[in-house]
Each structure stands twice: as structure tokens, then as C-alpha cells.
Steps between C-alpha positions, in 0.01 A plus 500: 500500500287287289628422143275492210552333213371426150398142608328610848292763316391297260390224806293736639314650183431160487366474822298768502326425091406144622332628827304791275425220256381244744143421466435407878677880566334828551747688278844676622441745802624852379782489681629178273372647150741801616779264562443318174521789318790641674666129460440513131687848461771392719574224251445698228781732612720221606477319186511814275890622551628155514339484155582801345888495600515162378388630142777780531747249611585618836312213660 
């Protein structure tokens, strides 16, 4: 089983922006603007809890 974390997501939405930014590229396939997307609201969830018991003091 593959673990995820805060850190590794953020690696590859980095990844993945550079190669859609690149000026030499073609663009992200659809298949990689799918897995951006689905990266960015994977860390969105991970980082929202974490937050949000930490305000309530249960972190």
C-alpha cells in the first residue's frame, strides 16, 4: 500500500504545473489535468481537518 502524504502531493502538483507550463511542452494530456485536479482536492482534504481541529484544539 502506497502512502500519501502532504509533502508527496505537493511534489507531484509540482510536477505536473511545470510540465503544463513548459514552453517546449504540448500541454498536460487529459489524463494528467485529471490527476492534477484530483491531486489538488486530495490536499485540500488532507490539509483541511488537520487545520480545523487545530483551531478547536483537538489537534
Amino acid at each position: 500500500m502506497v502512502t500519501v502524504t502532504q509533502e508527496s502531493l505537493a511534489e507531484k502538483i509540482k510536477r505536473l504545473e511545470s510540465r503544463g507550463n513548459a514552453e517546449y511542452a504540448l500541454g498536460l494530456t487529459l489524463n494528467e489535468e485529471y490527476q492534477l485536479a484530483a491531486y489538488r482536492m486530495l490536499l485540500k482534504y488532507l490539509t483541511g481537518p488537520v487545520e480545523a481541529n487545530l483551531e478547536n484544539g483537538n489537534g
